[in-house]
N, C-alpha and C positions, 0 to 999 in steps of 0.2 A: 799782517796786512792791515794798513789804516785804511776806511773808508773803502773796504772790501775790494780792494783790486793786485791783482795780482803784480809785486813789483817786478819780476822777469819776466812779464810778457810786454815789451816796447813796442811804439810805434815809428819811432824812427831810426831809433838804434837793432842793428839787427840783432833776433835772440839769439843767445848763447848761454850755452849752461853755465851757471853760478854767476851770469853776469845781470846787476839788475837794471835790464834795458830801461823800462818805465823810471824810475827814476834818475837816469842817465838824461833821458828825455824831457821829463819835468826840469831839470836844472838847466837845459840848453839855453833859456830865457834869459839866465843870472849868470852867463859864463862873461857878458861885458862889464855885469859890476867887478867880478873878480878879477878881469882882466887890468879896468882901473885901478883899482884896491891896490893890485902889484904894481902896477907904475907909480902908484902916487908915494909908494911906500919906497920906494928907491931903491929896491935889494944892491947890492953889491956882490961883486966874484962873490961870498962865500957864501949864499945861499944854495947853489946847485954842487949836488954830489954825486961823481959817474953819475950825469943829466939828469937828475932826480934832485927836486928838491929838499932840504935837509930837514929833520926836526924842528929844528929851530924857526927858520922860515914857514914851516906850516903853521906854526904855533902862532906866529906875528899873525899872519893872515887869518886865520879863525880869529882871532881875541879881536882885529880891527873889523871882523864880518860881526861879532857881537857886538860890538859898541857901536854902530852902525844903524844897528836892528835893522837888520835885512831878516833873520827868521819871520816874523810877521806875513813879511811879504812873501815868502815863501809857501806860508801854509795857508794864506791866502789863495793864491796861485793855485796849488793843490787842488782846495777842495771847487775853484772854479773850473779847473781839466776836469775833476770827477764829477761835474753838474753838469757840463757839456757831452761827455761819452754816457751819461745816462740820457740825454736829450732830453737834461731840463734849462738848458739855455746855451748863448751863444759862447762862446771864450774868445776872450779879448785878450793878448798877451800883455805880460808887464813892460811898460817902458822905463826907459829911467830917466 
């Protein structure tokens, strides 16, 4: 648990056991840079396997999410959810 909160108890995503709602939730914000990230990256047929993306393809995608440095923004994000649900300020989502 960083910054004390429990990552399976969500507020958007419904709980379910071993599922970790809260941070399914924190990342809802960054699902359109990802979405870019893959477009811009052009996959081809061979990225998807039985509908699942392959190894390979996760790998492009993380290493272009590092060089990026979208982490920052991310733990940014974080700890401004965890200053809002303690009701020490407002939260403002990320834009891109």
């Amino acid at each position: 648990m960083v910054h004390g909160l429990d990552s399976y108890a969500g507020y958007l995503h419904v709980d379910r056991s071993g599922r970790p709602s809260l941070v399914l939730d924190l990342m809802e914000e960054f699902r359109p840079h990802v979405d870019i990230l893959v477009l811009k990256l052009k996959p081809n047929g061979g990225w998807v396997d039985g509908g699942l993306l392959t190894r390979e393809a996760r790998a492009q995608i993380v290493q272009r999410w590092v060089e990026l440095k979208l982490e920052p923004a991310v733990a940014r994000q974080v700890a401004a959810a965890v200053a809002h649900l303690e009701g020490r300020s407002l939260y403002a989502p990320h834009s891109l």
